[in-house]
mmCIF file of the C-alpha atoms, coordinates in Angstrom:
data_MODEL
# 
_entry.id   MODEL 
# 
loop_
_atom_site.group_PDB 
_atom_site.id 
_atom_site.type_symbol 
_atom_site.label_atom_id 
_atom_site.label_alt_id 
_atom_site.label_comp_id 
_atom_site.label_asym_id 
_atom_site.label_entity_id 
_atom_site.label_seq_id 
_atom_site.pdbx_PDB_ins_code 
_atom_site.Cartn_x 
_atom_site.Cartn_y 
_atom_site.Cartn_z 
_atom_site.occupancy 
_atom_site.B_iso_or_equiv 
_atom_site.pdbx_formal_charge 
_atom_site.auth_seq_id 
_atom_site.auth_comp_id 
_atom_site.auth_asym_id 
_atom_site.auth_atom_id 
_atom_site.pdbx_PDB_model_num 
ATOM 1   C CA . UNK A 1 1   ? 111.234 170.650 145.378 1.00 0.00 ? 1   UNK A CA 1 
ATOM 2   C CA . UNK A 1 2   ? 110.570 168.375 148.252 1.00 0.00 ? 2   UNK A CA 1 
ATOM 3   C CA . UNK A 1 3   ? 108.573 168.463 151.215 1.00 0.00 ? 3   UNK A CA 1 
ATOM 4   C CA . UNK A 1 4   ? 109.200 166.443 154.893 1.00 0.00 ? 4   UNK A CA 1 
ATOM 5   C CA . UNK A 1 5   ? 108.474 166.475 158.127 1.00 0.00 ? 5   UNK A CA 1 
ATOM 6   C CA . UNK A 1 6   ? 109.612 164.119 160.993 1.00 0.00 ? 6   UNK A CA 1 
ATOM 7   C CA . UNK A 1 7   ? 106.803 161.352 161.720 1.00 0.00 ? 7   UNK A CA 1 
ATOM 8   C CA . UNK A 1 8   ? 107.008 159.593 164.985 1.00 0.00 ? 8   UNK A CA 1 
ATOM 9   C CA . UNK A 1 9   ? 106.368 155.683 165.137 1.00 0.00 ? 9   UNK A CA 1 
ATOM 10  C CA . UNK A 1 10  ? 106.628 152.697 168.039 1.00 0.00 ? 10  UNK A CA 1 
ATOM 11  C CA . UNK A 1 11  ? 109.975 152.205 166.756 1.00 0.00 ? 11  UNK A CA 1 
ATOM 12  C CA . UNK A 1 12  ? 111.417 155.748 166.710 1.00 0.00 ? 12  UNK A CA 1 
ATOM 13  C CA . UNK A 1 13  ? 110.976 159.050 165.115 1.00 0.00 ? 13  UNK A CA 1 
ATOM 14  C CA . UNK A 1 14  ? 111.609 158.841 160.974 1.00 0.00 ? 14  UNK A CA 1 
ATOM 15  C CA . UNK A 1 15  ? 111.323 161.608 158.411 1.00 0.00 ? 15  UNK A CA 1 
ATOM 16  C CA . UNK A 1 16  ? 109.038 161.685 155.822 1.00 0.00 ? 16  UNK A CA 1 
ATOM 17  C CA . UNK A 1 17  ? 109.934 162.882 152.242 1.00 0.00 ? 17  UNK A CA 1 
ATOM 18  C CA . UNK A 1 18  ? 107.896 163.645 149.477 1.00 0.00 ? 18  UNK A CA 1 
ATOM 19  C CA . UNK A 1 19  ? 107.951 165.007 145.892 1.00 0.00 ? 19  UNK A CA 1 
ATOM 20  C CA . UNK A 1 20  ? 105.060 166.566 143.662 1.00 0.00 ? 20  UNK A CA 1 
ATOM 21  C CA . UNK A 1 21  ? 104.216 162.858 142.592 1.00 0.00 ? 21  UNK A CA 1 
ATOM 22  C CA . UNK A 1 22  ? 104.546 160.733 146.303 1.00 0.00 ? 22  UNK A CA 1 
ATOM 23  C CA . UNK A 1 23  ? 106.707 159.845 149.171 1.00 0.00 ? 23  UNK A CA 1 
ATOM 24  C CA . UNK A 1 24  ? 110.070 159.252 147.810 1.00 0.00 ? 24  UNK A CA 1 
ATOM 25  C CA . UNK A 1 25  ? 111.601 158.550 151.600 1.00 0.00 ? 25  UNK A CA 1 
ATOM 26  C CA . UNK A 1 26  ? 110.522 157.211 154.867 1.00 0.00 ? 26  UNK A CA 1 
ATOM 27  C CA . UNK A 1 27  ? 113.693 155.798 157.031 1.00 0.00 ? 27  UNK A CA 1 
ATOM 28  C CA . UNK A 1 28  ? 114.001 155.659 160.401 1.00 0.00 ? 28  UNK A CA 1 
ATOM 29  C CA . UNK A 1 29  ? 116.869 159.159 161.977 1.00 0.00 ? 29  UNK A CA 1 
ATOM 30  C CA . UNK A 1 30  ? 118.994 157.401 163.517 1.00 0.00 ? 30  UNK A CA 1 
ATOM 31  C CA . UNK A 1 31  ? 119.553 154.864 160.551 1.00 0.00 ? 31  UNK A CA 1 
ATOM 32  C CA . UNK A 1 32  ? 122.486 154.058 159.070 1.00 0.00 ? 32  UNK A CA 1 
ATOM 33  C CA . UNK A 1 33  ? 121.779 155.456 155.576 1.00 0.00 ? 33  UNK A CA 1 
ATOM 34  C CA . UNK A 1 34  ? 119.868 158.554 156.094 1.00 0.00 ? 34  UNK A CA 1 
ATOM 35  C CA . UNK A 1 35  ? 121.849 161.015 156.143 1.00 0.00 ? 35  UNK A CA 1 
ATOM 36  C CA . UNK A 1 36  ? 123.523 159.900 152.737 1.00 0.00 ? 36  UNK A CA 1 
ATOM 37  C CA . UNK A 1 37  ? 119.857 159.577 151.307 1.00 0.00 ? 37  UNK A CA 1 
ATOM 38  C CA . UNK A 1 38  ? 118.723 163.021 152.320 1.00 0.00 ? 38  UNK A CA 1 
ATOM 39  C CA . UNK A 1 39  ? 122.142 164.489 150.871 1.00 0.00 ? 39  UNK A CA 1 
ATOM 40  C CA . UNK A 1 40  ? 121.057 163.001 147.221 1.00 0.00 ? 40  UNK A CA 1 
ATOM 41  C CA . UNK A 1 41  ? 117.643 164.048 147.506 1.00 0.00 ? 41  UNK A CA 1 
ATOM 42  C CA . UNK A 1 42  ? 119.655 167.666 148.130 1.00 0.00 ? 42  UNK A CA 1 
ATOM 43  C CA . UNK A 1 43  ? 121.266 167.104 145.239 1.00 0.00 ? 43  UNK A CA 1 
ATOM 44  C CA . UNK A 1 44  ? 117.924 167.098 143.377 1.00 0.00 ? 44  UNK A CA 1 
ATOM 45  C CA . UNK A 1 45  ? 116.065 169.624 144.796 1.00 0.00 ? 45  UNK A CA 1 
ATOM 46  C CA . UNK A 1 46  ? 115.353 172.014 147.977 1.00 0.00 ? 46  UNK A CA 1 
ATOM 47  C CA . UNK A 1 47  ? 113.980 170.059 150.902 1.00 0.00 ? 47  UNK A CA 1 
ATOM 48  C CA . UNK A 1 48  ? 111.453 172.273 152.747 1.00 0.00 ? 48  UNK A CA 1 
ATOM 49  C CA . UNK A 1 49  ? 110.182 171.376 155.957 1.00 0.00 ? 49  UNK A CA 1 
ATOM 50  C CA . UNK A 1 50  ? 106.150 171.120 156.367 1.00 0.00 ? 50  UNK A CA 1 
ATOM 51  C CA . UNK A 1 51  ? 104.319 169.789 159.561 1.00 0.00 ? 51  UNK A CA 1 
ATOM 52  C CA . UNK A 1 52  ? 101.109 170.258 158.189 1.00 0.00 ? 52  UNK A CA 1 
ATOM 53  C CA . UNK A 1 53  ? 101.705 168.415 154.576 1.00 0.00 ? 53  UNK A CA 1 
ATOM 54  C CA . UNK A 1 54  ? 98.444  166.774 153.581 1.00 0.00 ? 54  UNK A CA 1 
ATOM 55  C CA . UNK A 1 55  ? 99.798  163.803 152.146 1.00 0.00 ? 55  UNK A CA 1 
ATOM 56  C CA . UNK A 1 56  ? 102.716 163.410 154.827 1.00 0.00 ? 56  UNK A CA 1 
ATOM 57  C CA . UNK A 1 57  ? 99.649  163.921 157.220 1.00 0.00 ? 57  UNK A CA 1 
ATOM 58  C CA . UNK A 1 58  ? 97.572  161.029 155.725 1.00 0.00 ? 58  UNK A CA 1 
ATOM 59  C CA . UNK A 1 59  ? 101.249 159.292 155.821 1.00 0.00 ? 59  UNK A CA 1 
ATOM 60  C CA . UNK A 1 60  ? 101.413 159.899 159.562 1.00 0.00 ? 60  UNK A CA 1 
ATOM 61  C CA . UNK A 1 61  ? 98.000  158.804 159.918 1.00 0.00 ? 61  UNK A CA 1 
ATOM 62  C CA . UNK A 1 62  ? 98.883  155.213 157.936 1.00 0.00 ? 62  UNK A CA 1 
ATOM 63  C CA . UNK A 1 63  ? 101.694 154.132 159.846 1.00 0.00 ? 63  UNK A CA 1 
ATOM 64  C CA . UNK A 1 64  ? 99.722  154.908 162.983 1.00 0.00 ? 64  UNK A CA 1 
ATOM 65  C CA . UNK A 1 65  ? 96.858  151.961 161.689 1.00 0.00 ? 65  UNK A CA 1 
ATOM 66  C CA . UNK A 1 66  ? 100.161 149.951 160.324 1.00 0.00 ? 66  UNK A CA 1 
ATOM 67  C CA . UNK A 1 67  ? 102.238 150.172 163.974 1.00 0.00 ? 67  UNK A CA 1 
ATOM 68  C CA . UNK A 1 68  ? 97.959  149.274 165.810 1.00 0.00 ? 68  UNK A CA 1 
ATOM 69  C CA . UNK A 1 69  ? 97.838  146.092 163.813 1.00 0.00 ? 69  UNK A CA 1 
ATOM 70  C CA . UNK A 1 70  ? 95.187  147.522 161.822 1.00 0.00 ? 70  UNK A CA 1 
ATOM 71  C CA . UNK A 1 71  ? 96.206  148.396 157.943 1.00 0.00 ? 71  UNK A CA 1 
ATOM 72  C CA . UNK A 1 72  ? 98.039  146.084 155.818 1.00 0.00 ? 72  UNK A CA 1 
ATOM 73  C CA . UNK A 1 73  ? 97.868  148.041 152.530 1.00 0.00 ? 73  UNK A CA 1 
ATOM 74  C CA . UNK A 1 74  ? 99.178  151.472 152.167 1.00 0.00 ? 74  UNK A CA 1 
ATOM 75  C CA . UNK A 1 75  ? 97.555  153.756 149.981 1.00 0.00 ? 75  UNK A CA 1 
ATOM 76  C CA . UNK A 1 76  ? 100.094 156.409 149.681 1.00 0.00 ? 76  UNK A CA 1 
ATOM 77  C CA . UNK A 1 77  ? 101.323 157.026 146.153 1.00 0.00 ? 77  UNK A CA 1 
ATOM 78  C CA . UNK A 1 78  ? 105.232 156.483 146.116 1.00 0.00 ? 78  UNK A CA 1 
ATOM 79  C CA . UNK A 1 79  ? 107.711 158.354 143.684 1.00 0.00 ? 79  UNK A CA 1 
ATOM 80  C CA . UNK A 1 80  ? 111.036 155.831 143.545 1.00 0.00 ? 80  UNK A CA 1 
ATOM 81  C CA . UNK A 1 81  ? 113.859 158.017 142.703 1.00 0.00 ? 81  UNK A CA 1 
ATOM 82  C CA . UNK A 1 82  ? 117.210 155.534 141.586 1.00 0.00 ? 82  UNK A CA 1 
ATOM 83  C CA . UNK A 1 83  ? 118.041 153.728 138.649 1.00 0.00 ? 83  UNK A CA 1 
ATOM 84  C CA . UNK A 1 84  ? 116.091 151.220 136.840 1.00 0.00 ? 84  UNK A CA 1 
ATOM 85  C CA . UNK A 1 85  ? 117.280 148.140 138.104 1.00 0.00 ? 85  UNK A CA 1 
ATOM 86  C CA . UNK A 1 86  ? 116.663 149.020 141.316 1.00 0.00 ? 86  UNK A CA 1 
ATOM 87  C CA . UNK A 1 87  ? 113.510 150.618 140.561 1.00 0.00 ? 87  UNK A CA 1 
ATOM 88  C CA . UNK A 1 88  ? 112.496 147.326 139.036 1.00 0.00 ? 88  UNK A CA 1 
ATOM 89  C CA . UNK A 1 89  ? 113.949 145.276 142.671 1.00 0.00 ? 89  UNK A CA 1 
ATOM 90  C CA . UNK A 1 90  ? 111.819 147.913 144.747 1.00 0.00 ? 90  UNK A CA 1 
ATOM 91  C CA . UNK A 1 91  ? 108.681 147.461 142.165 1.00 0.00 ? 91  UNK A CA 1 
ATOM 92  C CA . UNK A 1 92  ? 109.144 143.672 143.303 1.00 0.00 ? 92  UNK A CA 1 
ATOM 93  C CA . UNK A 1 93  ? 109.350 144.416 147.044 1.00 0.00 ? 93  UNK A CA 1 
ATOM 94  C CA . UNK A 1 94  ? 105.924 146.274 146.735 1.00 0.00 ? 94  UNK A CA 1 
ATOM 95  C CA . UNK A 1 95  ? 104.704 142.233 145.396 1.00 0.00 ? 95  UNK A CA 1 
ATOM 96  C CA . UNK A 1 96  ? 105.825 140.528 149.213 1.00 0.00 ? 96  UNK A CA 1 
ATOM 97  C CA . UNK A 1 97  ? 102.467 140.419 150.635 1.00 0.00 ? 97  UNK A CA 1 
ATOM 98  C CA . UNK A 1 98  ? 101.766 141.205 154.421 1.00 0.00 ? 98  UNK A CA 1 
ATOM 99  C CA . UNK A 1 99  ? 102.860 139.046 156.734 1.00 0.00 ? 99  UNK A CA 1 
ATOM 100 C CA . UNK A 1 100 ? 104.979 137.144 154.264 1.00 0.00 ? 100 UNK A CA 1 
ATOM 101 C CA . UNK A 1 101 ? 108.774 136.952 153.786 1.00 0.00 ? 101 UNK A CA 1 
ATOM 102 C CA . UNK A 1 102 ? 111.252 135.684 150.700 1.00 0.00 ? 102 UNK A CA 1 
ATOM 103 C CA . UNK A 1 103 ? 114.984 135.383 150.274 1.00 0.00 ? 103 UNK A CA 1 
ATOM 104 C CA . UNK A 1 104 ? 117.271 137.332 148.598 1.00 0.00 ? 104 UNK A CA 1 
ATOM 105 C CA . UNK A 1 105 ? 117.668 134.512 145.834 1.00 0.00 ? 105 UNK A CA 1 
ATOM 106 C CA . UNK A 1 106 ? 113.988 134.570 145.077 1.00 0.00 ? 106 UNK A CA 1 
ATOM 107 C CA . UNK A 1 107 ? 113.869 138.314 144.749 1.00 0.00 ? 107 UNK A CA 1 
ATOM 108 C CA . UNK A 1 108 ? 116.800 137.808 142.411 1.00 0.00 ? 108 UNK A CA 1 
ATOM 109 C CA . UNK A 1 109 ? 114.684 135.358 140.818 1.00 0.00 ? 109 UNK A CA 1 
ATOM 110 C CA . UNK A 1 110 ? 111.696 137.897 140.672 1.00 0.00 ? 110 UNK A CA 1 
ATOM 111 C CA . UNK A 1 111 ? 113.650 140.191 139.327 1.00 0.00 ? 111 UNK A CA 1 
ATOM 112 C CA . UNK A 1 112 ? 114.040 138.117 136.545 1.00 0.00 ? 112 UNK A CA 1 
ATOM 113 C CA . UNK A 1 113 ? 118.088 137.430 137.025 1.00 0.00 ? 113 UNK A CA 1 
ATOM 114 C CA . UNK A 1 114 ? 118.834 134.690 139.042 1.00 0.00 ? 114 UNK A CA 1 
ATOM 115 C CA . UNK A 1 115 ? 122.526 135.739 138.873 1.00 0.00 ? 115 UNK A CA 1 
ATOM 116 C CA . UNK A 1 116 ? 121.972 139.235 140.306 1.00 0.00 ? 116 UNK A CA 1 
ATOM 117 C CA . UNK A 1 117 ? 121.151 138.087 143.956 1.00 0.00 ? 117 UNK A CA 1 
ATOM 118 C CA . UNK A 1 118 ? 124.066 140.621 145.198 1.00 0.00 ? 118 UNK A CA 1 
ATOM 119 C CA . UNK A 1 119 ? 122.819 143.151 143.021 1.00 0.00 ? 119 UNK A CA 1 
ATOM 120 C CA . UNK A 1 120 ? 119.476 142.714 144.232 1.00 0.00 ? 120 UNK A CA 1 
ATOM 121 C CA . UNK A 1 121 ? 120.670 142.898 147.928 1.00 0.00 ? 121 UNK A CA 1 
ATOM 122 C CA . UNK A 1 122 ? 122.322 146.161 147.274 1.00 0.00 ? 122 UNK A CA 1 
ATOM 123 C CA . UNK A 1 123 ? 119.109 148.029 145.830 1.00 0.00 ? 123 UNK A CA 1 
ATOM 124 C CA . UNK A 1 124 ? 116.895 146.352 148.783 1.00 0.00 ? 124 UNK A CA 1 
ATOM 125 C CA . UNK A 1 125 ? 119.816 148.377 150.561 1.00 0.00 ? 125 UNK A CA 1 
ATOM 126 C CA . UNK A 1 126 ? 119.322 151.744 149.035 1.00 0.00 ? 126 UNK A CA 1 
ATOM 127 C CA . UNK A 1 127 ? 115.449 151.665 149.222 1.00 0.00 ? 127 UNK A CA 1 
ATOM 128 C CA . UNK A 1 128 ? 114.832 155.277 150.658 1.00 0.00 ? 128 UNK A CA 1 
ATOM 129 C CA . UNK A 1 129 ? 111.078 154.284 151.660 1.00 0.00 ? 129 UNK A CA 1 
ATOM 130 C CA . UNK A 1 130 ? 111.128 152.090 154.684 1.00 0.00 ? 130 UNK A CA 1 
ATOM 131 C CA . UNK A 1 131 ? 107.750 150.167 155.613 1.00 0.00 ? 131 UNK A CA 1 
ATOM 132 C CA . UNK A 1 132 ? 105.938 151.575 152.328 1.00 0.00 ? 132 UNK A CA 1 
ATOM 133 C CA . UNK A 1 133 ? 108.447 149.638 150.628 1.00 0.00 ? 133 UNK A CA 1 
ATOM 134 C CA . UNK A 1 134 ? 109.045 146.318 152.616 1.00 0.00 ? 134 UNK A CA 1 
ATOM 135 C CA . UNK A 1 135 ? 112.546 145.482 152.245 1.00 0.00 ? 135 UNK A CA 1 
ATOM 136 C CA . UNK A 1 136 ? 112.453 144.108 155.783 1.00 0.00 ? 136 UNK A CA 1 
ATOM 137 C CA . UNK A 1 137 ? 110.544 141.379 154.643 1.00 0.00 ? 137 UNK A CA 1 
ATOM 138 C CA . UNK A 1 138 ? 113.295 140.095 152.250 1.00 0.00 ? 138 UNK A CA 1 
ATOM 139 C CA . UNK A 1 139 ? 115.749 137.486 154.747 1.00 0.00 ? 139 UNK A CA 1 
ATOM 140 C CA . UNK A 1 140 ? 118.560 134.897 154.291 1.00 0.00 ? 140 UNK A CA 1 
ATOM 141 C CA . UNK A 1 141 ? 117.838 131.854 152.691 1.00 0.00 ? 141 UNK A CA 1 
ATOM 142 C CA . UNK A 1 142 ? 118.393 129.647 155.901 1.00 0.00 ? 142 UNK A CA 1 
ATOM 143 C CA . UNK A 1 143 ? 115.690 132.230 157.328 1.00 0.00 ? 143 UNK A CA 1 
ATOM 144 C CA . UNK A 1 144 ? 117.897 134.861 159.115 1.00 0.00 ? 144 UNK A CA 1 
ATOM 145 C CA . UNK A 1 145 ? 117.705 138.307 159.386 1.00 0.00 ? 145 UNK A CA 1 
ATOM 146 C CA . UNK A 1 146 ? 119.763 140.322 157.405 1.00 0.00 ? 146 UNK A CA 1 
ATOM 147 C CA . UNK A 1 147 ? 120.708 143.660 157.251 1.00 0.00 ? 147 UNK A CA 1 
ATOM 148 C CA . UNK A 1 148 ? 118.049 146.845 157.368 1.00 0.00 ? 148 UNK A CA 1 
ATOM 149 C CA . UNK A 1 149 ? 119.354 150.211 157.334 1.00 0.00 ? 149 UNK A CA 1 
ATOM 150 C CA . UNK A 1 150 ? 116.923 150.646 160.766 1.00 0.00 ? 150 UNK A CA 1 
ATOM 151 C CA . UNK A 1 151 ? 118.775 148.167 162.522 1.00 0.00 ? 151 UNK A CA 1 
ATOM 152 C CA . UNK A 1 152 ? 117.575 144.221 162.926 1.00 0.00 ? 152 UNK A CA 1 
ATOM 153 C CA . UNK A 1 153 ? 115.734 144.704 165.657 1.00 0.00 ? 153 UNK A CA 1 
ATOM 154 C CA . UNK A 1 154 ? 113.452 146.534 164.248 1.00 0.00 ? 154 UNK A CA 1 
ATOM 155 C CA . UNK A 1 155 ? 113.671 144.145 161.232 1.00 0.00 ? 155 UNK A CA 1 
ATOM 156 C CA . UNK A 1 156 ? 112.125 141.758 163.930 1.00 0.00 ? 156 UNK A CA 1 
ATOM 157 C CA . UNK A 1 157 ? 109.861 143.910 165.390 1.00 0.00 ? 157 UNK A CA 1 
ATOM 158 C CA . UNK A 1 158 ? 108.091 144.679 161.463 1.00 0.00 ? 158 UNK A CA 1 
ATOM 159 C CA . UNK A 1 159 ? 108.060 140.967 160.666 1.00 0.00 ? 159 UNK A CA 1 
ATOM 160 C CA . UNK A 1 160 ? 106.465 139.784 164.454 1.00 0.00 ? 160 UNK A CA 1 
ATOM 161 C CA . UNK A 1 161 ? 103.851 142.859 163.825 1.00 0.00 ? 161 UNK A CA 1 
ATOM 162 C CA . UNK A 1 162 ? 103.452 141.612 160.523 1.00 0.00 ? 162 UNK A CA 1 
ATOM 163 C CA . UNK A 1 163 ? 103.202 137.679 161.143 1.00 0.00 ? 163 UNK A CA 1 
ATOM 164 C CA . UNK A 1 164 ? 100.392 139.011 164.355 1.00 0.00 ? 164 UNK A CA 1 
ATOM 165 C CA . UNK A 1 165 ? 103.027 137.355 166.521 1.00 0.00 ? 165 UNK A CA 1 
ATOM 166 C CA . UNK A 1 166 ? 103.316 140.903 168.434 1.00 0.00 ? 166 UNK A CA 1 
ATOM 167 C CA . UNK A 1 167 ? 100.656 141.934 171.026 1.00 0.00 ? 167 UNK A CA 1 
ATOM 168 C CA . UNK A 1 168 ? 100.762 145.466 170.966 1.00 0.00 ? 168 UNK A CA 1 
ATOM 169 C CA . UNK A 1 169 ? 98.519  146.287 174.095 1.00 0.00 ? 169 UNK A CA 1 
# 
């Protein structure tokens, strides 16, 4: 069983999913893989619908420091539902500090396969937990924005917030 509840941010209202262990989703409802994502969480279990969720409230409460320029580190637990490898790619994602950005090839190389940069690029693609889980800090090698399931310009956005290159107020 699974538990959401839409959370709006700066850059658009995103739903919130979690299971008994953490948040297993967090993407933005207008992106592009969403509606596949919540389908396979169906596929798992029920999805019930909870505005007053404790931990999707202390989620709610996080991104709110996160989109104010004031929390870095997020202290949510996370439950990564998908295979190994790319539990093992999103595990590396979770190393990219703040503020700090690296190419697909050196996640590859992270990883531990330097030959698995498209595989790599394909599990930062089918990372259900936006933000939490910063695939939007993983660019081209020649430094340019690649894809994000939210859309690159909120790629940007997340990565000026992130560098403090963003004034908020």
């Amino acid at each position: 069983m699974f538990y959401s509840k839409n959370v709006p941010t700066l850059l658009g209202e995103m739903i919130a999913v979690r299971s008994e262990k953490g948040v297993c989703m967090l993407n933005f409802l207008d992106g592009k893989t969403t509606t596949q994502q919540v389908k396979e969480l169906e596929k798992i279990g029920e999805i019930i619908y909870n505005d007053n969720d404790e931990i999707l409230n202390q989620l709610q409460g996080e991104l709110d420091l996160y989109f104010e320029g004031n929390l870095e580190q997020f202290s949510i637990p996370i439950d990564f539902i998908g295979t190994e490898f790319q539990q093992k790619v999103w595990n590396q994602l979770l190393k990219i500090k703040f503020g700090e950005t690296r190419s697909y090839k050196e996640q590859a190389i992270a990883v531990g396969d330097l030959l698995a940069i498209r595989a790599v690029a394909n599990a930062n693609g089918k990372n259900k937990i936006s933000i939490l889980v910063p695939c939007h800090r993983v660019i081209g090698s020649d430094g340019s924005l690649t894809g994000f399931a939210g859309g690159k310009n909120r790629k940007q956005f997340l990565l000026d917030l992130e560098s403090k290159q963003l004034n908020l107020f």
